[in-house]
C-alpha positions as CSV (number, residue, x, y, z in Angstrom):
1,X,96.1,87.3,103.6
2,X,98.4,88.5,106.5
3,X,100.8,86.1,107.6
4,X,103.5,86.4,110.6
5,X,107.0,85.7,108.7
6,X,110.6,86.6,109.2
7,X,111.6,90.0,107.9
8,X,115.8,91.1,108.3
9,X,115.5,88.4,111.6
10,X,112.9,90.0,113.2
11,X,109.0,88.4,113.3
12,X,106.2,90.8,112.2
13,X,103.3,91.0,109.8
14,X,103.4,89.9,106.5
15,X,100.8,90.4,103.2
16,X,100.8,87.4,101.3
17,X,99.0,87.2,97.8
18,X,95.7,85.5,98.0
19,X,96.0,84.3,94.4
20,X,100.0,83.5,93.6
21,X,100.8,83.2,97.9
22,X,103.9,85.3,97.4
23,X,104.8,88.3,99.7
24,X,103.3,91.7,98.5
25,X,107.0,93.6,99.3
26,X,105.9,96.7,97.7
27,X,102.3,98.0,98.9
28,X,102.7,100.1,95.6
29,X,102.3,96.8,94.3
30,X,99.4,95.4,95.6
31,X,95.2,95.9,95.7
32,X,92.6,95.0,97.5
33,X,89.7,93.7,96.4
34,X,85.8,92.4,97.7
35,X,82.8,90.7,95.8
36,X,79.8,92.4,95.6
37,X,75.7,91.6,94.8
38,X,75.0,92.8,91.0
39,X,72.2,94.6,91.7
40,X,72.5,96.0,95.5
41,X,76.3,96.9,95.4
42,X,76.6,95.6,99.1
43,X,79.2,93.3,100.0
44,X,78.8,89.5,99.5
45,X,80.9,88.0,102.3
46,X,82.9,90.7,103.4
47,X,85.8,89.0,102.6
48,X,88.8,90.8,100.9
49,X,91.5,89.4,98.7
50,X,94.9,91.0,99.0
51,X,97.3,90.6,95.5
52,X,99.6,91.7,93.4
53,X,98.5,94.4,90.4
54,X,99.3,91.8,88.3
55,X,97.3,88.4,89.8
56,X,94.0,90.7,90.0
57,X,92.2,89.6,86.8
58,X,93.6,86.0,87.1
59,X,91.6,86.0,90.6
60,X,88.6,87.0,89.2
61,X,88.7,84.8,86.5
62,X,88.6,82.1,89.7
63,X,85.4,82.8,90.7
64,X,82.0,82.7,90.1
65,X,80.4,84.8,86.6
66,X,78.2,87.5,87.2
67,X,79.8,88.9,90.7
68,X,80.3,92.5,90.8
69,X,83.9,93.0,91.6
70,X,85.3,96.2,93.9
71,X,89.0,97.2,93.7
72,X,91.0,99.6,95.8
73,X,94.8,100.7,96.3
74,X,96.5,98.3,98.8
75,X,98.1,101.7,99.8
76,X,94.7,103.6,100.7
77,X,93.6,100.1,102.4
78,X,96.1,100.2,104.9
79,X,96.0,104.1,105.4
80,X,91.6,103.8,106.0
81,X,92.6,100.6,108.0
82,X,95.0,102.6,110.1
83,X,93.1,105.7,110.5
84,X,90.0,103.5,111.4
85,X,91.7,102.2,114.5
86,X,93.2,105.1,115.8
87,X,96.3,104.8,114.3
């Protein structure tokens, strides 16, 4: 999720971990993920969960069996989110 926090005293945009809600300080660190239909491959809800590397399975594990899961890069997510509105 993206938060507005503190960062070195000044306020900007934060990406907090859907599953542990820590800061993801290194986008190195983090993916994104979306739920997907079995059979079509189209998106469920559209939503997407921002974590760590390391609380990805653990989220899965949270949800419903038999939903297709989709993972990406946090880095390429924010570069196609960027380039995608101009930036």
């Amino acid at each position: 999720m993206l938060r507005v926090g503190s960062v070195n005293g000044r306020e900007c945009p934060v990406i907090i971990c859907d599953n542990c809600s820590k800061p993801i300080e290194d986008m190195h660190d983090g993916l994104y993920e979306w739920q997907a239909d079995s059979e079509t491959g189209d998106p469920i809800s559209g939503e997407i969960f921002l974590v760590h590397r390391q609380c990805c399975f653990s989220l899965k594990k949270s949800h419903d069996e038999g939903i297709v899961w989709y993972v990406g890069e946090l880095v390429t997510f924010l570069c196609l989110l960027a380039q995608l509105t101009g930036g």
